[in-house]
C-alpha positions in Angstrom: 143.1 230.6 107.6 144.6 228.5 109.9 143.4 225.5 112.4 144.0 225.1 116.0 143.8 222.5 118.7 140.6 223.9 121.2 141.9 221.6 124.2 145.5 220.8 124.7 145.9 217.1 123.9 142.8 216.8 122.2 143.2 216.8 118.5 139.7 216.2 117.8 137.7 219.5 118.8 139.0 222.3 116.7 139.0 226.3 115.8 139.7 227.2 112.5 140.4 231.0 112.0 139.4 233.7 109.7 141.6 236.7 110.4 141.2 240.1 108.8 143.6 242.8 107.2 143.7 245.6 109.7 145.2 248.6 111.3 143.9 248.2 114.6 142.1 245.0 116.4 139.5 243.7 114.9 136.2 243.0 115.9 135.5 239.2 116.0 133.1 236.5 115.5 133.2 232.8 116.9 131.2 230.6 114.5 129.1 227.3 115.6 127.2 225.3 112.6 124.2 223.6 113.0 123.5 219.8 112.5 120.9 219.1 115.4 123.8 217.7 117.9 124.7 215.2 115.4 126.3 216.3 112.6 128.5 220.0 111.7 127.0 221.5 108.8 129.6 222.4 106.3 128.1 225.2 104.7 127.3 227.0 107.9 130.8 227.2 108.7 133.6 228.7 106.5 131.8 230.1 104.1 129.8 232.3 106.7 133.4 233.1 108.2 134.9 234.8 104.8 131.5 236.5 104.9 132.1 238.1 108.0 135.5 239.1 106.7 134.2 241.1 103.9 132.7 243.2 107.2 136.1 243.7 108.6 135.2 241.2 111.5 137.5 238.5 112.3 135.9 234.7 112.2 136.8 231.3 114.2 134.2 228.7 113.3 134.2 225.7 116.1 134.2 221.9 115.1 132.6 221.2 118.6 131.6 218.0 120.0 127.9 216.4 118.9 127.0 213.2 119.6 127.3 210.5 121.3 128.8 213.2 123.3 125.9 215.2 125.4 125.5 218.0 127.4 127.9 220.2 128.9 130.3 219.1 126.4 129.2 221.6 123.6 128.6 224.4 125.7 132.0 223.8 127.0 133.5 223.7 124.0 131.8 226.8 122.6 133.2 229.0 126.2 136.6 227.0 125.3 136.3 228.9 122.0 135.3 232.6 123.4 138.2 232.1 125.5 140.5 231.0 123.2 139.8 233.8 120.8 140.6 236.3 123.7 143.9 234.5 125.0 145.3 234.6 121.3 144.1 237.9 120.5 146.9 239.8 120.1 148.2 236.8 117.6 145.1 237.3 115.4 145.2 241.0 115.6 141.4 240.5 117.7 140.1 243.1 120.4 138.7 241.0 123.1 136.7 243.1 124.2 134.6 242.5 120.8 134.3 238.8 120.8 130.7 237.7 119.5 129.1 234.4 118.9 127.1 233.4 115.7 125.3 230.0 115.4 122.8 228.3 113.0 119.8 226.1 114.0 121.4 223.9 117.2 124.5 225.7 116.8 121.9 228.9 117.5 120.8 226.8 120.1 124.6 226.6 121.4 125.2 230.0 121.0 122.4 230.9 123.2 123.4 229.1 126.1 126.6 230.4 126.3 125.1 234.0 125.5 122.5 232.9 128.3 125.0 230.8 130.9 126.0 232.6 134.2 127.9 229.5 135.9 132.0 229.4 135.4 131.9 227.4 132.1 135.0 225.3 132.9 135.9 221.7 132.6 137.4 219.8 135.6 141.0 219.9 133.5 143.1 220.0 132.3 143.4 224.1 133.1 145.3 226.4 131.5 145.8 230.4 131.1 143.0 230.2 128.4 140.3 229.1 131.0 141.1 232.4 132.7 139.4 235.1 130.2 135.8 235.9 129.8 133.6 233.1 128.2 130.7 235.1 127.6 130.2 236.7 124.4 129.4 240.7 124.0 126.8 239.9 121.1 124.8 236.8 119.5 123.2 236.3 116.4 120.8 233.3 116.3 120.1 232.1 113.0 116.7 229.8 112.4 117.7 228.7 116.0 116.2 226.0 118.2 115.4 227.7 121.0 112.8 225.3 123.2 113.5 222.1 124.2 109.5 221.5 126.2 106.3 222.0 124.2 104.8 221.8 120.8 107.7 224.1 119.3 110.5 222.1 120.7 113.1 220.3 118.0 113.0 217.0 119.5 116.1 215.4 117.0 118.1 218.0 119.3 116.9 217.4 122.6 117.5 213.9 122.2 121.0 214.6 120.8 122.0 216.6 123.4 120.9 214.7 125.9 120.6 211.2 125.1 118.0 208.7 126.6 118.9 209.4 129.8 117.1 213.8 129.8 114.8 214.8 132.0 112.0 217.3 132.3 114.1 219.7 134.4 116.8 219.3 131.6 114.9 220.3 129.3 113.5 223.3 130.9 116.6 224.4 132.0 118.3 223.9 128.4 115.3 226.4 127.2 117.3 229.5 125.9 114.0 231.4 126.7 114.0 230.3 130.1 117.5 231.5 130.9 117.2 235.3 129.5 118.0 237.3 131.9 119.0 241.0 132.0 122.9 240.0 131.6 121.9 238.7 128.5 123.9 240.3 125.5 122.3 242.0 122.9 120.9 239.8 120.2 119.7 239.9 116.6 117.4 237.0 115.3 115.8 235.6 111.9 113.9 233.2 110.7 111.5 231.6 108.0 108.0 231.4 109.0 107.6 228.5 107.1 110.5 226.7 108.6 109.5 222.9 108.8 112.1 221.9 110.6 112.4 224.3 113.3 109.5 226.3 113.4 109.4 229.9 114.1 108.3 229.8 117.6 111.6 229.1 118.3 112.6 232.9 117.4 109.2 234.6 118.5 109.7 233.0 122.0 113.3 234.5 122.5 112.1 237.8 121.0 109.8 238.0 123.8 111.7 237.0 126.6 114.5 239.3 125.7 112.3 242.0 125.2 111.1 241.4 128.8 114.1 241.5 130.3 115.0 244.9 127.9 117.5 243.1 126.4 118.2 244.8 122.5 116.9 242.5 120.2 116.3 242.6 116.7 114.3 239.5 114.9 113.4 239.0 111.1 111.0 236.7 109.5 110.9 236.1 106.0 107.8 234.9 105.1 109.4 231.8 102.6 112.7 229.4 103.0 113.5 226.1 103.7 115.7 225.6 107.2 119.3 225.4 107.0 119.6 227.7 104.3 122.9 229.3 105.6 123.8 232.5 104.0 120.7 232.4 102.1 122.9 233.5 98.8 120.0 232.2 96.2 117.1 233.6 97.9 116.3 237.2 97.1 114.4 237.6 100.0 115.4 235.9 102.9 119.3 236.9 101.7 118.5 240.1 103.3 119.4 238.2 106.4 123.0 239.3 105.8 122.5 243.0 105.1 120.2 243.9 108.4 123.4 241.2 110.2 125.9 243.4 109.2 124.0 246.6 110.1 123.3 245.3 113.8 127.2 244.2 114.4 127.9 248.1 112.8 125.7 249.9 115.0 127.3 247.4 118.3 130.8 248.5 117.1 131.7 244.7 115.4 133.2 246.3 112.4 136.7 246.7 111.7 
């Protein structure tokens, strides 16, 4: 494990990577915790990085910016990441051409707008020769994600995270991850409790939809019990199944090492 600065001269945004043992290049997996745009949750983080190592798939979970900070400062962040994974590839024994994106709740939410973002991604500067590789990931995995911003579904806590006081209608349409599938989407797998009473599960069922639409590959679980922000879901015999049928998708895309 080590920990990296995401922007040069900015000690506060960070990458912390979870390499893997391996004969060729491995396979990899940025990681973005939840915490509604406020907060990082701890436990969606590293331990769901050694996870993906017991796969043979590299990990790099993000500290990215919440608030006060608003939109595009996360998403920025999170294409600074994909980036950065691919410039230092060779340094983490990664294949960039296998660099996914994993995110919980908002950081679900984060990880499908960049899945779902066609614009360039870039800050106005500083630039430097890792804002010249690919920010768009070849894979997502949405876990218990918000996924609406507009209507009875929507996670409002986020929305107003994200955006502070000063959102609009058109932001939050546009901020919709099922509004912005497309058929460049990447393939995606998705889960979530249908008694989720934070988040509910139209979040998932709505992205399902619009992916299969488009004929995007998706792949979506509901588990009929579980409490959101359950993570890897270790205690719960059921919806700890997550992690079985996760590992089977990232297999059958060729994200194993």
């Amino acid at each position: 494990m080590s920990e990296h600065q995401l922007w040069p001269g900015e000690p506060i945004e960070r990458i912390t990577a979870f390499p893997v043992s391996s004969a060729r290049p491995a396979p990899a997996v940025v990681v973005l915790p939840g915490g509604g745009y406020d907060h990082l949750a701890g436990h969606e983080g590293a331990p769901v990085a050694r996870w993906l190592n017991t796969l043979g798939v590299a990990a790099f979970v993000v500290a990215y910016r919440v608030a006060p900070h608003r939109h595009p400062l996360p998403l920025l962040d999170a294409a600074r990441a994909v980036r950065w994974v691919r410039a230092h590839a060779a340094g983490h024994g990664v294949d960039p051409g296998r660099v996914g994106v994993l995110g919980f709740s908002a950081g679900g939410h984060l990880a499908g707008l960049l899945a779902t973002e066609t614009g360039p991604m870039l800050a106005e500067g500083p630039h430097d020769e890792v804002d010249a590789q690919d920010a768009r990931p070849g894979l997502a995995v949405l876990c218990y994600p918000v996924v609406t911003l507009t209507g009875p579904a929507a996670h409002a806590g986020s929305a107003a995270s994200l955006l502070g006081p000063g959102g609009t209608g058109a932001d939050l349409d546009s901020l919709s991850i099922e509004r912005r599938v497309g058929p460049h989407s990447p393939p995606m797998f998705l889960w979530h409790t249908a008694d989720d009473g934070a988040v509910p599960l139209d979040n998932t069922l709505l992205l399902a939809g619009a992916l299969a639409r488009h004929r995007v590959p998706v792949e979506a679980h509901v588990y009929p019990h579980g409490k959101h922000g359950l993570g890897l879901a270790e205690d719960d015999p059921v919806a700890g199944d997550w992690t079985h049928r996760c590992a089977a998708f990232l297999r059958a895309r060729g994200w194993s090492g």
